[in-house]
N, C-alpha and C positions, 0 to 999 in steps of 0.2 A: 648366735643370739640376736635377738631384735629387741629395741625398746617400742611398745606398742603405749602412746601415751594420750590415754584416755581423757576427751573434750564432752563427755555430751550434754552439759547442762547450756555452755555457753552454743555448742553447735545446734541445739534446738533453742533459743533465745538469743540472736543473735542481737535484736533492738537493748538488752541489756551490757551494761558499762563501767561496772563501780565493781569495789573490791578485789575480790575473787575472778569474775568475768572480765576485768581489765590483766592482770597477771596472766590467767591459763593461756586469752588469745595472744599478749606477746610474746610468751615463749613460744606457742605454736609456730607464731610467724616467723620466728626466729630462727626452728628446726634446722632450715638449708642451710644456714650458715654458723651450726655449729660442726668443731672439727673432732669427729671422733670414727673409729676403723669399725662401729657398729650402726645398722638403720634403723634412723628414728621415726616411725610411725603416727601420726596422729590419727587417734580412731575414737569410733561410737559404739557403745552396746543398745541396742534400739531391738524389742521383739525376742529376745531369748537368743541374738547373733552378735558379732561383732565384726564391724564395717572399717574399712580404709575412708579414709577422706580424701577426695582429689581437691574437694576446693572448700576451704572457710565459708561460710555464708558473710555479706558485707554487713559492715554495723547498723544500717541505714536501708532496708528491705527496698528494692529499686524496681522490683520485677512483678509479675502477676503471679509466676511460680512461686520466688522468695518470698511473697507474701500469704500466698496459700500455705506454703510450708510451714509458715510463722504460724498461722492460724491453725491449723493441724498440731501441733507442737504442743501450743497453750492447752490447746484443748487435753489432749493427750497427760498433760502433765496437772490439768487438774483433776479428770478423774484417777491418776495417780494417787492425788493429794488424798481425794474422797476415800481410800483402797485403804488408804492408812490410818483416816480418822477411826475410820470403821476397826479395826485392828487394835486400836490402841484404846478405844472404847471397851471393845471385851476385855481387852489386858487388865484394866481399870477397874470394872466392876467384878470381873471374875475373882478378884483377890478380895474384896469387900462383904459385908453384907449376907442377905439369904444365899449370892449366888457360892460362897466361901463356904456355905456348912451343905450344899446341897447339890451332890454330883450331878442328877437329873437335871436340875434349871440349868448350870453349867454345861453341858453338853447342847441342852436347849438353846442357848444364848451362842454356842460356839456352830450351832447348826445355822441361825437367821444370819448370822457375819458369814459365813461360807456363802449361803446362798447370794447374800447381797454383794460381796467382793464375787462372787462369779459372773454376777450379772453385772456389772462394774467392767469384767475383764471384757465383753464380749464387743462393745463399744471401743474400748479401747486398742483390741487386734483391729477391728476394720480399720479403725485410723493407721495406725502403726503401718498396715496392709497397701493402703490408698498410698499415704507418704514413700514408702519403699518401692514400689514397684509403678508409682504413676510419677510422682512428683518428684523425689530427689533424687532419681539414678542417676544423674550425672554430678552429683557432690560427692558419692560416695559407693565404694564398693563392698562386697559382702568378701571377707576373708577367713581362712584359715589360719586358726596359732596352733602350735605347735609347744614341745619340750623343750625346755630354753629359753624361753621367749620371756620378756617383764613386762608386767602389763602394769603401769605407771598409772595411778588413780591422781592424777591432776586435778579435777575437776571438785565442784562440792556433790561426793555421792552420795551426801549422808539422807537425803530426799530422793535418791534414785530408784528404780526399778530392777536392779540387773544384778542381785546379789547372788541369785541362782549362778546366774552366767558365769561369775566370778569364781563363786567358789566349782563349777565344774572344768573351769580352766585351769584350775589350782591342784586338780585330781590329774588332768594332763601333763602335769611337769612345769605349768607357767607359776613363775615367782611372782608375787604381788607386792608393789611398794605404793604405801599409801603419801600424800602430801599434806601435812596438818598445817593450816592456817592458823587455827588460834583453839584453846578450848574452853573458851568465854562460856556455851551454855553450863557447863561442869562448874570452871570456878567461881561464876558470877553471873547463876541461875535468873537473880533479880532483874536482871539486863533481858531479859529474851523471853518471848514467848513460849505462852508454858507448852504447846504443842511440840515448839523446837527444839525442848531441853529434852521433854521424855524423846522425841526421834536419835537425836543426837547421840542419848546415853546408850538407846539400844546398838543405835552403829557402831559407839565408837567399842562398846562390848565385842561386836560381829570382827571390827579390822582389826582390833586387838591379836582375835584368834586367827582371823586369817590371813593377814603383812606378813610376808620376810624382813619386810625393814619399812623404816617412816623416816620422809624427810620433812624438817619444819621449814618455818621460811624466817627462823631465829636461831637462837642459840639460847634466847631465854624461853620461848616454846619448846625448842628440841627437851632440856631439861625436864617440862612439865609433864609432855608426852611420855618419856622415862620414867617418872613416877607413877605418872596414873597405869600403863599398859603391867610395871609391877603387882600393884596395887590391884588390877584385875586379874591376875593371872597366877600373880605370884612369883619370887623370884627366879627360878630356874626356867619354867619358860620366858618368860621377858628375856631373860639372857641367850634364848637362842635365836631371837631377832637384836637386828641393828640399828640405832640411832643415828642420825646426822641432822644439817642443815646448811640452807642457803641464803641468799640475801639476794631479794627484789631488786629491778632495774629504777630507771626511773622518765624513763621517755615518755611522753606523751602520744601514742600512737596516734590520736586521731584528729592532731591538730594541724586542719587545713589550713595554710595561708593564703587561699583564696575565699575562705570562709571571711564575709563582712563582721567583724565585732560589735554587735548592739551600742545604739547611743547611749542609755541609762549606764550601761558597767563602762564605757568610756567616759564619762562625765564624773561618776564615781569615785572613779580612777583620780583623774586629773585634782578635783576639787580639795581635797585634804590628805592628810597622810592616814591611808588604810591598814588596818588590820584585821588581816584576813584569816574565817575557819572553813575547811574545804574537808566537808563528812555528809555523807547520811545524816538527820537528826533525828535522832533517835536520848533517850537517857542516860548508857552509856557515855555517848559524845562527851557529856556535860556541859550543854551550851546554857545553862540557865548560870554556870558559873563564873563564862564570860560576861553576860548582862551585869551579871553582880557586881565585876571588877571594873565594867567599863562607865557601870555610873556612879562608884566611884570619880575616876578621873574625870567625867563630865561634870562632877561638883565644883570642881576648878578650872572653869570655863577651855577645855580642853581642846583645842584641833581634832585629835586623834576619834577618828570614825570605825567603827565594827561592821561587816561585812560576813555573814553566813551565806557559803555556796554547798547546794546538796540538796537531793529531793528529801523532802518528807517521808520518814518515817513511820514508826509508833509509837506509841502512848506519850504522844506528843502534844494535845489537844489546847493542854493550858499554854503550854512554854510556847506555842503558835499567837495562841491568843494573845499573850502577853507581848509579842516583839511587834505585831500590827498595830493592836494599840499604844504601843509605847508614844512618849510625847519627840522622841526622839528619830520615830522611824521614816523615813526617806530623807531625812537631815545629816544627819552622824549615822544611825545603824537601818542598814539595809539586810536585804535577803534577796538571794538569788536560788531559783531550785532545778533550773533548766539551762547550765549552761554545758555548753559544747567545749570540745578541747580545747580549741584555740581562744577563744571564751576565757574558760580557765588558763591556759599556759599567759592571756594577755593581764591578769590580776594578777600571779604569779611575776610578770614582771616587772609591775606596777605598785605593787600593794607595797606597806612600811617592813611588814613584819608577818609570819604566818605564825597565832597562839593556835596552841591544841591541846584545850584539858581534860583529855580522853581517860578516863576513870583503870580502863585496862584494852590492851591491843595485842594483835598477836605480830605486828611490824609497824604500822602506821606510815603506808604510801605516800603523802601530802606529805608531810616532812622533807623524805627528799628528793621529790619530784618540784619542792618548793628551794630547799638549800641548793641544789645542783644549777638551781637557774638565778644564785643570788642572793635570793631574798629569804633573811637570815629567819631562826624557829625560835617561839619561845614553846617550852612546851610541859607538861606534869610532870612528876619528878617519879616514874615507875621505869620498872628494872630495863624494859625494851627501850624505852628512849633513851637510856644512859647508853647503851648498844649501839643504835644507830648516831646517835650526832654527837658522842663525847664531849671533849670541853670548849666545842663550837655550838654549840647549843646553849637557852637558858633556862634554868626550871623554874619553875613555883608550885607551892604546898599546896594542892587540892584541897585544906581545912581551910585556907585563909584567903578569901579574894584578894584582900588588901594590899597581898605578895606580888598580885600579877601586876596590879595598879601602881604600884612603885616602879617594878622594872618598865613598865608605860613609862612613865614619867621621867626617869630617870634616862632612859631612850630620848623623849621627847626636847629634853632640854639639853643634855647633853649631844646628841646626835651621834652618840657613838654608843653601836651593840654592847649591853652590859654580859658579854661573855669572855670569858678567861684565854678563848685561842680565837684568832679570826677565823673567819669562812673563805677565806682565800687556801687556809691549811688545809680546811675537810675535802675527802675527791670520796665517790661512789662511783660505785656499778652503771653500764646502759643495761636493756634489756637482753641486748646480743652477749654481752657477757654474765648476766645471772643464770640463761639458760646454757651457756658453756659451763658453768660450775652447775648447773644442776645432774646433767649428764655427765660430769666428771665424777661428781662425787656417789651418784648412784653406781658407776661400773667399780670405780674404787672400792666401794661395801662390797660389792657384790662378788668384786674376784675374791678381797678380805674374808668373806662370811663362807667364801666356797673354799679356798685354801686352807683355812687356821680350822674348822671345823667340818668336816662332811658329812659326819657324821647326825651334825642335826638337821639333815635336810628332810630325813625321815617324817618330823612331826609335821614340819611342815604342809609335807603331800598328803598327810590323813587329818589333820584336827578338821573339824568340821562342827560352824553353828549356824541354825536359824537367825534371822532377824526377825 
């Protein structure tokens, strides 16, 4: 048996660095030095194949190759993008309207998408073509899987290309375990682009039927996953796939100490006691409910300064507007959208306090990449962060700014974290060991699901759906 554990979003985007694309490549990195009697693979499906990787590409494109690569890539993955609009447009109208009572338009309508997604595809082999055989043969090789083998979906595939690939690997005898992050567009549609919910729903439909097993990277996501893959399926198949999960490292891969730290976030730093949010801004986040809380305590001529790190987002346009023009902004509340690890790990060591009133999360990274270096969390009161920072953690009511504005304050004066255990108590994972439990607990199912049952491996090797 081999674990073949699938990178391609982050190995074609390598200049990407947040969420998802920070976890796949530390584990990646990690591979050599986990201890298990099976090899672990990092691979690509790129072209209708799947490739070995000899080497990551660096975060930081440094070469004329790495950069052509990049640029092939992009490219690559937006007529992708285009393949699906197209797709999801017939989906849409075809269930609607004249196209719903009228087979002839329908066929009509399902003829101009074929044509167009073909002529979409023909573009996109050249590149794919160019990339493979010119430009990255020495990142990677073209391999053979075989019966046995698990092909580990790491990566976010839910915008992928390669679902063919999958499911004819699946007809070989290869097991599929997929990794769920979170399933935010399903339970909090509002949050996300509507493009990204219908993609989302159709996938998560597709790994439903074709995972042997999902791992989360919770135990309050593993649960959610459990429900919904029910929910679609039904109970008896659900039950012939397996659940688990793991919990995130919290290293800072890419923090140089030779990297200079800007004067503004060192002056920042220094000048008052900060409080620091470190997300994407986005709605979700809910940074307009930090502003709320923090001018609050600026009514009572406050020290305490707010600090948003994290590029922009979407449907962001007022809450942008609103923190530039604030009468408070380069005084007490800043915004940072561009910093670097060591950037970040130097507020991290600096900052008073890290709040996160993040509406729903499928872990929330910054927590404790922020408590393992110190500096203690305040954070929403939902089921994953009761998870992660127990009674070293502090909550407040996402109803009531006023809640978070107290524990400020009551921080500020007092000098002592208003939490029930210190953070001297809490210890976390590094990276090196989230990926020793992730290959632990994947061969663990796996010998489980093949000993206690063999009988259901059957369905496994035949269900088969479209996306």
């Amino acid at each position: 048996m081999r674990l073949l554990i699938e990178c391609t979003y982050v190995y074609e985007h390598p200049q990407d660095n947040s969420g998802i694309q920070r976890v796949v490549r530390n584990v990646i990195n990690h591979l050599p030095g986990v201890k298990t009697d099976v090899e672990c693979i990092p691979v690509v499906m790129q072209n209708n194949k799947v490739y070995r990787i000899n080497q990551l590409r660096p975060l930081r494109p440094s070469t004329v190759r790495t950069r052509l690569q990049n640029w092939l890539s992009v490219q690559h993955d937006r007529l992708g993008r285009l393949r699906n609009r197209i797709w999801n447009y017939r989906a849409r109208r075809e269930r609607s309207g004249v196209f719903y009572q009228s087979p002839v338009l329908r066929a009509v309508l399902t003829g101009i998408c074929r044509t167009l997604g073909f002529g979409i595809s023909i573009p996109q082999k050249i590149l794919s073509f160019i990339s493979l055989r010119y430009v990255d043969k020495f990142h990677i090789t073209e391999m053979n899987c075989q019966a046995g083998d698990v092909l580990v979906l790491l990566d976010s595939s839910w915008h992928a290309d390669f679902f063919s690939v999958a499911e004819r690997l699946k007809k070989k005898g290869v097991h599929i375990i997929s990794v769920i992050y979170d399933l935010i567009p399903l339970t909090h549609p509002q949050f996300c682009d509507d493009g990204l919910v219908r993609v989302f729903d159709q996938w998560f439909s597709w790994i439903s039927q074709t995972a042997n097993g999902f791992m989360a990277i919770s135990h309050t996501i593993e649960q959610q996953v459990r429900t919904e893959v029910a929910l679609r399926l039904g109970p008896g198949p659900a039950a012939a796939r397996w659940f688990d999960y793991f919990h995130l490292g919290s290293d800072l891969d890419q923090a140089n100490p030779d990297i200079v730290v800007r004067r503004d976030v060192r002056k920042m730093c220094k000048q008052a006691p900060v409080y620091l949010m470190v997300s994407t801004i986005e709605p979700r986040k809910n940074h307009a409910y930090l502003l709320d809380a923090f001018e609050h305590v600026w009514t009572e001529d406050s020290e305490a300064c707010l600090c948003f790190v994290g590029k922009i987002g979407w449907k962001t346009e007022q809450l942008i507007e609103r923190i530039r023009q604030h009468p408070q902004f380069q005084k007490k509340l800043f915004m940072f959208n561009d910093l670097n690890d060591r950037e970040l790990e130097h507020c991290y060591t600096h900052a008073r306090s890290l709040v996160f009133p993040s509406y729903v999360e499928g872990f929330g990274l910054p927590l404790v990449e922020a408590m393992q270096r110190g500096l203690p969390a305040m954070a929403s009161d939902i089921p994953v962060f009761r998870e992660i920072g127990g009674d070293s953690m502090v909550y407040f009511d996402l109803e009531q700014p006023e809640t978070l504005a107290r524990l400020i304050r009551q921080f500020e004066e007092s000098g002592k974290f208003p939490a029930p255990r210190s953070l001297t108590d809490w210890q976390w994972i590094n990276w090196q060991q989230a990926s020793q439990q992730l290959i632990d607990k994947i061969q663990q199912n796996l010998t489980a699901s093949t000993t206690a049952a063999p009988a259901l491996s059957s369905p496994w090797l035949h269900d088969e759906c479209r996306i």
